[in-house]
N, C-alpha and C positions, 0 to 999 in steps of 0.2 A: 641800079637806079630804076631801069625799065620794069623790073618785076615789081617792087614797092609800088609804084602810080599803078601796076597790071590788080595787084592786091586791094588797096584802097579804092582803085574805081569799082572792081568787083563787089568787095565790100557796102559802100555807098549803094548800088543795083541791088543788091540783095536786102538793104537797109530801107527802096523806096517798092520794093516788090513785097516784102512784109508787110510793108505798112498799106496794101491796096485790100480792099476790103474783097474784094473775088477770092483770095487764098484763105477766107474764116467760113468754115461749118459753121452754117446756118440754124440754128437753135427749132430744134422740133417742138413743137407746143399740144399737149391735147386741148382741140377745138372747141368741144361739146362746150354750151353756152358761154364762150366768147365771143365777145364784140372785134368782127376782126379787124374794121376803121380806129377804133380805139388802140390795139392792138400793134397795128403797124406804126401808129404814135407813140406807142411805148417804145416799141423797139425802134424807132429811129432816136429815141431820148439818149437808151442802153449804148445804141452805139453811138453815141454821143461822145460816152463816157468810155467809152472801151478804145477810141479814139487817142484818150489823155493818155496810153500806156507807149510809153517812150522804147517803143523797138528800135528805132535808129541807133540810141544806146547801146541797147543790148546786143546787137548787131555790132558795135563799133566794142563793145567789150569785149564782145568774144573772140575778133578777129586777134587782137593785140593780143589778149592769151594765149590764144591758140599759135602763133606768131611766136612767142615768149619761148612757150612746152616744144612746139614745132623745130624752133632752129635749136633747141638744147639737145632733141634726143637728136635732131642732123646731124650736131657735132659729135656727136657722144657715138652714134652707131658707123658712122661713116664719116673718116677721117680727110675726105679729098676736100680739094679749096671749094666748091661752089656748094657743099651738102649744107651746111645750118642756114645758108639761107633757100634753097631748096626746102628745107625742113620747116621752115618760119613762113615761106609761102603755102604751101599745103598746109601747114597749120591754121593761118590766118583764114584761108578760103573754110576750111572746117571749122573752125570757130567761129568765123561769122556766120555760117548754118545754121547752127545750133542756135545762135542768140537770136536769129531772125526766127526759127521755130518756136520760142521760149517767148518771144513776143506776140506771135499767131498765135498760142495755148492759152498766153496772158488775157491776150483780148476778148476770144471766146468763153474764157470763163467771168470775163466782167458781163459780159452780154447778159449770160444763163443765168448769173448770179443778181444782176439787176431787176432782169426779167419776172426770178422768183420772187423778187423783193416785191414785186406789184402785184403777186398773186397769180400769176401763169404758172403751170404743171410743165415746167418743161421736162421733157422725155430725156433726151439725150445729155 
């Protein structure tokens, strides 16, 4: 029971650590005649909307997968009493990884893709 709350808090931490905007690559723009006041109103709109993309979700999707996959091959590789859920705990902490990355990717590309939508070059 202690591991489950150990998983799900992790999970949740990693669901509110995705979602802080310090872990998104900053979108490169060539400057040359840009208005750059204009600019940083764009991109505060961009992430507005980059914003809307639900990694808690995916975060919470992945754990339970990973969770799923995790304590089947516990059972399957290693037949002692405590392995699938051993197996289901390191699955979930890696699955919640991943969805937490897959929402950082998400958002970064609503950013770039907004961005370009107003007419900025962005580089990167």
């Amino acid at each position: 029971m202690m591991r489950v709350v150990l998983v799900l808090s992790l999970s949740l931490w990693l669901a509110g650590c995705a979602s802080n905007r310090s872990f998104i690559d900053e979108p490169i723009i060539d400057r040359k005649g840009v208005d750059m006041s204009r600019y940083y109103v764009d991109k505060e709109e961009c992430e507005a909307y980059a914003n809307e993309v639900r990694t808690g979700e995916k975060v919470a999707r992945g754990a339970v997968g990973g969770a799923v996959v995790g304590g089947a091959i516990g059972a399957i590789v290693n037949r002692g009493p405590d392995s699938a859920e051993r197996g289901a705990g390191v699955g979930a902490v890696t699955g919640g990884v991943r969805g937490a990355q897959e929402g950082v990717r998400e958002s970064e590309r609503v950013v770039k893709q907004c961005l370009r939508g107003r007419g900025y070059r962005v580089l990167n």
